[in-house]
Structures are given as C-alpha cells and as structure tokens.
C-alpha positions as CSV (number, residue, x, y, z in Angstrom):
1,X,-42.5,-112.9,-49.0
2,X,-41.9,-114.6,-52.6
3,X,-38.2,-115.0,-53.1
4,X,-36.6,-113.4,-55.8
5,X,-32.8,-112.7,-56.7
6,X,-31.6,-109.1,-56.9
7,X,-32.1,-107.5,-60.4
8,X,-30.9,-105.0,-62.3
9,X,-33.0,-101.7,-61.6
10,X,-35.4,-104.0,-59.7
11,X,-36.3,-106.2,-63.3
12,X,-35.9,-109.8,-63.2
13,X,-34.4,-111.5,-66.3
14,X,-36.4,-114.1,-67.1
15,X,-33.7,-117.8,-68.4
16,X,-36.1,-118.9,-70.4
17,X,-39.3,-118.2,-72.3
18,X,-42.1,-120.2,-73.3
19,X,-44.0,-120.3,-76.2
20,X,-47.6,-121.9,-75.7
21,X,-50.5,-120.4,-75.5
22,X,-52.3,-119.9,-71.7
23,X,-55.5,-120.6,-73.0
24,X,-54.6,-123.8,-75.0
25,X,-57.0,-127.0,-75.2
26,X,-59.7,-124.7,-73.1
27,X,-62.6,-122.9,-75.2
28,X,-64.5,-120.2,-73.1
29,X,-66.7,-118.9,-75.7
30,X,-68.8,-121.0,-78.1
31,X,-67.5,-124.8,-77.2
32,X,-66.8,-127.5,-74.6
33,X,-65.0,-126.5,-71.6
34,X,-63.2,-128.5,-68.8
35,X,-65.7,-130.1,-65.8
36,X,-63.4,-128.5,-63.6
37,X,-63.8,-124.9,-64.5
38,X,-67.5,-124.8,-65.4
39,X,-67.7,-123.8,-62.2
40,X,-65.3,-121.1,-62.4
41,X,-67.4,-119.5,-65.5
42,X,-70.4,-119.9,-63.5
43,X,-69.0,-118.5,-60.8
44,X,-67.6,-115.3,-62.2
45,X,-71.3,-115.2,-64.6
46,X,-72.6,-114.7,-61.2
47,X,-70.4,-112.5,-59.6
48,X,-70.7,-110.2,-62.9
49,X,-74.4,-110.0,-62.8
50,X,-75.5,-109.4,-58.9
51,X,-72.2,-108.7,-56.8
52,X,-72.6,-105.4,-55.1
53,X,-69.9,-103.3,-56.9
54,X,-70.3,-104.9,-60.0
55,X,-67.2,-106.4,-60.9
56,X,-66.4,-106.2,-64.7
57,X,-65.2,-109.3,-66.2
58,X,-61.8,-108.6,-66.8
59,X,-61.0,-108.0,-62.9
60,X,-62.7,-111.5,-62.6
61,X,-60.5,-112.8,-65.3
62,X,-57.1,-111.1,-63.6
63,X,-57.9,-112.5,-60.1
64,X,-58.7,-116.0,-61.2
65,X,-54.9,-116.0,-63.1
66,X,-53.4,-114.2,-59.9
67,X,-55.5,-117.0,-58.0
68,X,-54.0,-119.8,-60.2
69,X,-50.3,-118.8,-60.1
70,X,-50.7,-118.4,-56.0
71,X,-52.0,-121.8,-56.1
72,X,-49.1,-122.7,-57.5
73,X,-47.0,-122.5,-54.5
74,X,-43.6,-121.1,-56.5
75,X,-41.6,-118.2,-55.6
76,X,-41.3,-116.9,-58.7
77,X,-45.0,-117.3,-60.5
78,X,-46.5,-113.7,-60.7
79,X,-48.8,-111.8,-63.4
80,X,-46.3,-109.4,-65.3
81,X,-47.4,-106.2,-66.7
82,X,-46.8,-104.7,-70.2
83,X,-44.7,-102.0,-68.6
84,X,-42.5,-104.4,-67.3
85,X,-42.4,-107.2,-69.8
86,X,-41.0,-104.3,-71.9
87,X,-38.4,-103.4,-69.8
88,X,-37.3,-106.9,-69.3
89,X,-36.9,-107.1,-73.3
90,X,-34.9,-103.9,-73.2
91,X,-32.8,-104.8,-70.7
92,X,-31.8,-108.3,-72.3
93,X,-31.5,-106.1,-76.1
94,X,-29.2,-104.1,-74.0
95,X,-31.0,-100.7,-73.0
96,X,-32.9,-99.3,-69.9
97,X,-34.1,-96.1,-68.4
98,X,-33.3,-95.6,-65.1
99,X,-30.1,-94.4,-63.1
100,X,-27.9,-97.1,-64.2
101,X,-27.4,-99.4,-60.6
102,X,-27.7,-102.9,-59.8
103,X,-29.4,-103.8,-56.8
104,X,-29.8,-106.8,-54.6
105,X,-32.4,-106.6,-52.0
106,X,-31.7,-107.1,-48.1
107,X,-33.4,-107.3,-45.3
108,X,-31.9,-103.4,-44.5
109,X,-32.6,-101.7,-47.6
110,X,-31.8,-102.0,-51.6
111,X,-28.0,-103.2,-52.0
112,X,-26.1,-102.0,-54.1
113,X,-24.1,-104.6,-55.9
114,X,-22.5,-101.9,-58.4
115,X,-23.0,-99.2,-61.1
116,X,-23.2,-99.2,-64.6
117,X,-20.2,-97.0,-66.5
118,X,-20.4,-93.4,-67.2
119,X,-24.2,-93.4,-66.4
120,X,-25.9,-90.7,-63.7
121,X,-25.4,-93.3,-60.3
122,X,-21.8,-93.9,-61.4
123,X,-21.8,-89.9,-61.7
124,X,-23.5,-89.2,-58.7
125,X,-21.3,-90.9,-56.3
126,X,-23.2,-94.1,-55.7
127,X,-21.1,-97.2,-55.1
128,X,-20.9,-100.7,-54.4
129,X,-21.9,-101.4,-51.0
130,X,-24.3,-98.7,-50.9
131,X,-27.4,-99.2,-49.0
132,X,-30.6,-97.5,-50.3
133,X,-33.7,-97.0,-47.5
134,X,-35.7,-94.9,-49.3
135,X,-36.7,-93.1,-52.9
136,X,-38.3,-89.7,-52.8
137,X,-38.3,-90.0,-49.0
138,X,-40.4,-93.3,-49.4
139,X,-39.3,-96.5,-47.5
140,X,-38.1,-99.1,-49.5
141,X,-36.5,-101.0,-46.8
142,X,-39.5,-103.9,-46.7
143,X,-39.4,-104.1,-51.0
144,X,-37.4,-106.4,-53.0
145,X,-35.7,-105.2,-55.6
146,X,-38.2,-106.5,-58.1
147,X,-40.8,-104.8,-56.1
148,X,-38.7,-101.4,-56.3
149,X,-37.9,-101.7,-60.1
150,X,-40.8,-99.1,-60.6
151,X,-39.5,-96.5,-58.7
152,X,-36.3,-96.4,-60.4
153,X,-38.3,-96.5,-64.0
154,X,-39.8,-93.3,-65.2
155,X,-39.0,-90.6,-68.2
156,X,-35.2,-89.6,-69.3
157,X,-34.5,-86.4,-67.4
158,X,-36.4,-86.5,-64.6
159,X,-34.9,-86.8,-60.5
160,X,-34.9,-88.9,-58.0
161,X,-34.2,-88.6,-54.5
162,X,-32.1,-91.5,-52.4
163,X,-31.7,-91.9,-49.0
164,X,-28.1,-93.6,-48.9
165,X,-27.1,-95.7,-45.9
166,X,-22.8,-95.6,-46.3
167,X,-20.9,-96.9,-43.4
168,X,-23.8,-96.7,-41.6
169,X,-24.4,-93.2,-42.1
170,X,-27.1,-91.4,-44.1
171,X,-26.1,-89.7,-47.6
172,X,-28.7,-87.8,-49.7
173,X,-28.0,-88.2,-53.6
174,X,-29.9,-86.8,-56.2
175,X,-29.4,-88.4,-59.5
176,X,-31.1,-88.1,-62.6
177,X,-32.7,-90.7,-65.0
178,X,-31.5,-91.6,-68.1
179,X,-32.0,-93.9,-71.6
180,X,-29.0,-96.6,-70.7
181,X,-26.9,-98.8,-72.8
182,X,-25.9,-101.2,-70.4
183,X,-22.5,-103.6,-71.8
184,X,-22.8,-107.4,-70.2
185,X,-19.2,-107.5,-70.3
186,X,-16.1,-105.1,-69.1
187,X,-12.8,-106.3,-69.1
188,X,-9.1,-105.3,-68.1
189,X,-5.5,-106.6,-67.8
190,X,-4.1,-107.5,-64.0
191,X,-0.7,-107.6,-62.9
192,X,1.3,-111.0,-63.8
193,X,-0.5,-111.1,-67.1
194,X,-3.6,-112.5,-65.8
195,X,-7.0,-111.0,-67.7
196,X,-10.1,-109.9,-66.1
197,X,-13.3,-110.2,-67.4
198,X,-16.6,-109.5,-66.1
199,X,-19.9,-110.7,-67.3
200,X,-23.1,-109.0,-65.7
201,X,-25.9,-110.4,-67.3
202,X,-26.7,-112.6,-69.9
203,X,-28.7,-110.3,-72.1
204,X,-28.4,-111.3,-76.3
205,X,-25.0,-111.1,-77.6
206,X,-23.3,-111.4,-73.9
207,X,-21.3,-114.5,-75.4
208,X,-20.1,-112.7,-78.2
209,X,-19.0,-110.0,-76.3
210,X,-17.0,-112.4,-73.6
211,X,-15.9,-114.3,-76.7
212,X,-14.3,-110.7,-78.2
213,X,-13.3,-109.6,-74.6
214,X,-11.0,-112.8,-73.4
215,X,-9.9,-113.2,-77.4
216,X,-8.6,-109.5,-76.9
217,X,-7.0,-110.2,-73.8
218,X,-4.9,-113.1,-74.8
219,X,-3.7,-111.2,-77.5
220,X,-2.3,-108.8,-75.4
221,X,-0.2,-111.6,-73.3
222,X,-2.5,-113.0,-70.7
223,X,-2.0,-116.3,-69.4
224,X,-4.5,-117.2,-67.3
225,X,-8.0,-115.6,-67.0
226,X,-10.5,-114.8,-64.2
227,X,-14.3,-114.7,-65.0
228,X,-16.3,-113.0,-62.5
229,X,-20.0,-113.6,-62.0
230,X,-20.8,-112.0,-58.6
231,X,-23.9,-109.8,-59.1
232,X,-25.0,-111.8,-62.5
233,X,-28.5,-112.5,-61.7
234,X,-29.1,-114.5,-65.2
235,X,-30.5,-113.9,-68.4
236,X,-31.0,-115.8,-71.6
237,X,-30.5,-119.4,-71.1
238,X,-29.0,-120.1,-74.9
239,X,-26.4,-117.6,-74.0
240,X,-25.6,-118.8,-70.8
241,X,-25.1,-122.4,-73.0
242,X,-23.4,-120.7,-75.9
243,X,-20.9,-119.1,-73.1
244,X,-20.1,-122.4,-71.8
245,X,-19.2,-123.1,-75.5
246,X,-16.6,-120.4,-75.2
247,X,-14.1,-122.8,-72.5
248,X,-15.8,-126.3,-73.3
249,X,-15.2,-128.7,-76.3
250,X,-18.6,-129.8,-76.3
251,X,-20.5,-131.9,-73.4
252,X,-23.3,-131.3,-71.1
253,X,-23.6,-128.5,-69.5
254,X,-27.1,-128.9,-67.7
255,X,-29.7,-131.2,-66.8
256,X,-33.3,-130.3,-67.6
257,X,-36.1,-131.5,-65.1
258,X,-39.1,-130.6,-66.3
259,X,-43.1,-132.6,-65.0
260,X,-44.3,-135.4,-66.8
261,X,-40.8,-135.8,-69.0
262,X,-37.4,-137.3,-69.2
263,X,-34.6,-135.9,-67.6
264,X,-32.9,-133.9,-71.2
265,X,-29.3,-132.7,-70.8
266,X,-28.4,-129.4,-73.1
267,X,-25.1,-128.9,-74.6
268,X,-22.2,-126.7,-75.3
269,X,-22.6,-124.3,-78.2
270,X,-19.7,-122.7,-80.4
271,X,-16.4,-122.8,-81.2
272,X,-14.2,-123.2,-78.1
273,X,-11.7,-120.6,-77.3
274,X,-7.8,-121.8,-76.8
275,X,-7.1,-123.5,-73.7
276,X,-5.7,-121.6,-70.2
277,X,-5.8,-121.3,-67.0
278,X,-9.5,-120.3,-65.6
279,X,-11.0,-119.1,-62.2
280,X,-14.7,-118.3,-61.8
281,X,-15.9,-115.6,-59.6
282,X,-19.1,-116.1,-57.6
283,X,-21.1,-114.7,-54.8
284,X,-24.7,-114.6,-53.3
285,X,-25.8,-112.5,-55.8
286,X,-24.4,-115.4,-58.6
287,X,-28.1,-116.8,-59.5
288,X,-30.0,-118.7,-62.7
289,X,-28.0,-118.4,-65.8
290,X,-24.5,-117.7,-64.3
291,X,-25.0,-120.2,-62.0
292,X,-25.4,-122.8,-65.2
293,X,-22.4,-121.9,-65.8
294,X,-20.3,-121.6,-63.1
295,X,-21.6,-125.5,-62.2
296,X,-20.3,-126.4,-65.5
297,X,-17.1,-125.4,-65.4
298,X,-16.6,-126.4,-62.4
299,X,-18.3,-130.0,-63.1
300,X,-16.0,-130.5,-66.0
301,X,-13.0,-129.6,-63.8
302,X,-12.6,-126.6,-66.5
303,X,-12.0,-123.2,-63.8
304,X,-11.5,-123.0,-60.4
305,X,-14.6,-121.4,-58.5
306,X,-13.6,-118.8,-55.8
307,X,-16.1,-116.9,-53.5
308,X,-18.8,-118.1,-51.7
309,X,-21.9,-119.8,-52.2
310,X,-24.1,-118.8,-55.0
311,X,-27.8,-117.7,-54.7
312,X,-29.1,-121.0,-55.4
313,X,-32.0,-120.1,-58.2
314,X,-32.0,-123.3,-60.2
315,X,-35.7,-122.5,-62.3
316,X,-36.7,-122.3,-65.5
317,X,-39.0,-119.5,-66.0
318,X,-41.3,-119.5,-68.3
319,X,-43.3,-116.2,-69.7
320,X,-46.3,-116.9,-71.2
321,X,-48.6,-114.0,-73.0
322,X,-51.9,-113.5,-72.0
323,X,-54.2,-113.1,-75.3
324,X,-55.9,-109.4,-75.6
325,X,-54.4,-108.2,-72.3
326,X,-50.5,-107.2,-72.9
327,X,-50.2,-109.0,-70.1
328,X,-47.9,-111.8,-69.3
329,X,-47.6,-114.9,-66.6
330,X,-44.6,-115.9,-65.4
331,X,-43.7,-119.1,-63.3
332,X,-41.7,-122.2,-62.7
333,X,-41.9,-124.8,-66.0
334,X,-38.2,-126.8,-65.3
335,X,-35.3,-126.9,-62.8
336,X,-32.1,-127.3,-63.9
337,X,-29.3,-129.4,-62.3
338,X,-24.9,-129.3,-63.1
339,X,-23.4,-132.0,-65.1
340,X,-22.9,-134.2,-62.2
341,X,-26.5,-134.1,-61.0
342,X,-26.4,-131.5,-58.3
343,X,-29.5,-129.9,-57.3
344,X,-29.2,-125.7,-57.5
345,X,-32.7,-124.2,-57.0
346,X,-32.3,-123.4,-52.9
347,X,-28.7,-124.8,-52.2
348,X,-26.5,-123.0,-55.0
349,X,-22.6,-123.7,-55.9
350,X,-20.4,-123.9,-53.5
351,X,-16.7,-122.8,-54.8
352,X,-13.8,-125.1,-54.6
353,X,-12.3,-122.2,-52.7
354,X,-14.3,-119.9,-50.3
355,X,-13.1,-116.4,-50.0
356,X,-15.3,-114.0,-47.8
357,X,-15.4,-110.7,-49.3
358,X,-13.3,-108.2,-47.6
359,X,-13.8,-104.5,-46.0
360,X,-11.3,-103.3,-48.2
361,X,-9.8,-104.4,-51.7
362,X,-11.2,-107.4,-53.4
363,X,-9.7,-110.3,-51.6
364,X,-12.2,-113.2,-53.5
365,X,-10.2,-111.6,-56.6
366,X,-6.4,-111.7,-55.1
367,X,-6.8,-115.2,-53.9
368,X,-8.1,-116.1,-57.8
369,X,-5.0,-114.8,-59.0
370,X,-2.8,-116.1,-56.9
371,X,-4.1,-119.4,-57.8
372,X,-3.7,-119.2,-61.5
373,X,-0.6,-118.0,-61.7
374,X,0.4,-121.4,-59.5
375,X,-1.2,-122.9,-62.3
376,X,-0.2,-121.1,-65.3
377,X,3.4,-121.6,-63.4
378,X,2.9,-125.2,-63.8
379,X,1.9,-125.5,-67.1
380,X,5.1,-124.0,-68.5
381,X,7.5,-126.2,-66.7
C-alpha cells in the first residue's frame, strides 16, 4: 500500500507545485518523437485498431501515465482527478465541503486526529481519538485517509452515516455535510501567562494568521509561547518558509535535493516577531511542511520540540497538469533536509523532549509549559 500521511477529509496537501508542462520536449502529433517511445505509439496504434474491446485512445493514454508514475517507485506519485485537484485548491484557499474532521489513517480504521470549530462533526459529538470503521455501513478500515476523502466529499446538506469505534465500543453518528471555512490557526491564553497557538495546516495566509495570533497574545501578557503542530499534515511550502520568518532573523531553514542539481538551501521570509521563549508541539501526524519547520527551529536552537517523533514525509511534490484532460500527476520532484543536514523523508524529527501522549489531559502540552516557564524564569533574573 503507497504511504501517505493523514489528511484533512481524506485530501492531501500538496508542499509544492510545479509548473512545467508533462508533455515538454516530446511531439506526438506531426514531429519527431523520442526512440524510446515510438514504440509506445506503436503500441497503443495497435492496440486501438485490433484489440478485442476496442480500447479508445484516451484509456491508452491514462494507463501509459498511471504506468509511468508506478514505474516510478514513490509513494506518493498518483494521477489526480479534477474533483480532487479542486478540493485540494479549496482546502489550501481555506474552504471545503465535508463534515469538518481531520483524519489520520490506521491500520484499525480512520483516526480521528480532531474536529474543525462549530462545524456538523464538532456538533455531532465526534472527537479526537475517534475511530471510524465504516461510512454508510461501508468498511473503510483497509482505506487511507486519502483513499476515503471521497466518501466524506459530496453536496451541502446531505447525510452520512459513521460507524464510531470510542473506547472500543461502537457509536452510530449521523452528521450532515456542509460548505466549511476551515481557520489554520486557533489560539488561547494558558495559566502562567504562557500563549497557545495552534497551526493545522499550511493553507495561503496560515503565516499571517500565526503572525496576528502570537502578536495578539503577547499583547495580552504572555511570556513564553507553545506552537503546536500535531495533526499538521503540510501545505504550501512558501508559507511553511514565511512561518519560519515569523521566530528566525533570517538563515536557512531547508535544504533542497533535487536529481541532476546542487544541493539549494531556502531562506527565512518576513519580519521576525520579538524574541521569547518557544516550545514546538509535534506528533506522528507532524508531516511535510510542519515538519520544515519544526527542524528549523529546532536546528537553529530557536524552540524546544516536545512530543514524539514526527511522521517523517520529507518530499517535495510536484503537481503537474495534464493538457486537455483536467487531470493532474502528482509525484516526488525534491527532498528536503533541516539546516544541519538531517534526512526527514522516512525517519522524521525526533523532539529534544519525548512526551507520550496520555489517556487523559494533554501531558505533551503540560510538560511544554513547564519547560518554558523554567525558561522564561530565567530570562528575567
């Protein structure tokens, strides 16, 4: 099974996109075309004409790219619809229809990872921790969350039907779908005048929203502030870069590896934000852009990263439109490493403190607390 981190409503955020053309430097029609796929063309001109079934073009044309991308070997390389290209754009712009829940999938079911405010899962009852096995009685316990993003899509108003593992028992929730606006940041002031801010994706405007967010915060006395990533599968790499603005003064905050070319580094963006006090939250559902940068901060020795171990997605993906089809490739075109050279795609960040979650309360977040205000305490001696 292709590996893919958990996504909101079962959508992938693409961290980068491309902006070459497929077909470019090969001619099909009316010019010279490559040694190596003159056999392809004659091959599918043959297949056209006498094949029992008479397989039209296009479906040639689709399994050769499906072919292509397989031979690729990468987890993440896969032919992308115009349904769901769209509702990748509208969840980076900030909108979605669906139920409003971000998933992560396990080898039990569809995990719940949390709920979007004042939307119908948040209404319905649904809550972290929440195991889904099935959607209008069908078993989605062998689908990835990506795989199940199209059984959460559909039209505003309409129902579904989820079969709820909770503590181990089974729950039956109905809940119905609605248009979303979904905020990548939430924020909130905890005891000892320490701020909390949470960033869930990286969608366009997430680091002027954290910028706002923590400026807000510090205005209203904190000292110290925690950042929590757990459940951010990615986004938009220039925001991720642009975030890292926000708490750097400058410096690299990545390494690009891409085939055939030097080794690039990418920088800081923006106006930093005052100095204080930082922790980083991260878990295994901590994957692409957060994990940029969380391994930047943590690289430049600016936040303390509590948790555990981060998903480990370090790609670049690039999306690539398919001329006349509305459809869209997607696959591996760079890896990115931290600032000091460390390899993410399959071994992740490891914090500087590991916290296992708990059963009850949020332990990962106590013990961030508890160590800033040790620091915050002495910075003011």
């Amino acid at each position: 099974m292709k590996r893919t981190p958990g996504a909101a409503a079962g959508v992938l955020i693409a961290l980068a996109l491309a902006a070459a053309s497929f077909a470019a430097g090969i001619r099909f029609a009316g010019g010279s075309v490559d040694g190596s796929f003159r056999s392809v063309l004659s091959t599918a001109d043959r297949l056209e004409q006498e094949a029992a079934g008479g397989p039209s073009r296009e479906d040639l044309a689709r399994a050769a790219i499906e072919g292509m991308l397989e031979a690729l070997d990468d987890p993440y390389a896969r032919l992308v619809d115009a349904e769901d290209r769209r509702a990748v754009d509208d969840l980076v712009d900030g909108t979605m229809v669906g139920i409003g829940v971000w998933l992560q999938g396990s080898v039990d079911g569809l995990r719940v990872t949390g709920t979007v405010p004042d939307t119908p899962a948040e209404r319905s009852g649904i809550r972290s921790g929440d195991l889904i096995v099935a959607v209008d009685g069908r078993d989605v316990t062998r689908l990835s969350a990506d795989q199940a993003g199209e059984l959460f899509t559909g039209d505003p108003g309409t129902t579904l039907r989820l079969t709820v593992l909770r503590r181990g028992e089974p729950v039956e929730v109905e809940v119905e779908r609605a248009e979303i606006a979904v905020q990548d940041v939430r924020s909130r002031m905890l005891d000892g005048d320490v701020g909390y801010v949470q960033l869930l994706q990286f969608g366009r405007g997430a680091a002027d929203q954290l910028r706002e967010a923590v400026s807000e915060l510090l205005r209203d006395g904190a000292v110290a502030v925690v950042l929590d990533l757990r459940h951010n599968t990615g986004g938009l790499a220039d925001e991720a870069y642009r975030t890292a603005g926000l708490f750097l003064d400058g410096g690299v905050v990545a390494t690009i590896r891409e085939p055939g070319e030097p080794e690039r580094s990418v920088f800081a963006r923006g106006e930093p934000l005052p100095g204080f006090p930082l922790a980083v939250l991260v878990d295994g559902g901590t994957a692409s852009a957060s994990e940029i940068l969380a391994g930047a901060l943590q690289d430049r020795e600016r936040a303390v990263v509590v948790g555990v171990r981060t998903y480990g997605k370090g790609s670049v993906l690039a999306f690539e439109e398919i001329p006349g089809t509305g459809e869209t490739i997607q696959y591996t075109s760079a890896h990115f490493l931290t600032p000091d050279g460390h390899e993410v795609e399959g071994v992740g960040i490891t914090p500087d403190l590991e916290v296992l979650p708990g059963e009850s309360g949020d332990p990962q977040l106590d013990r961030a607390v508890e160590e800033l205000l040790a620091r915050a305490a002495q910075v003011a001696r």
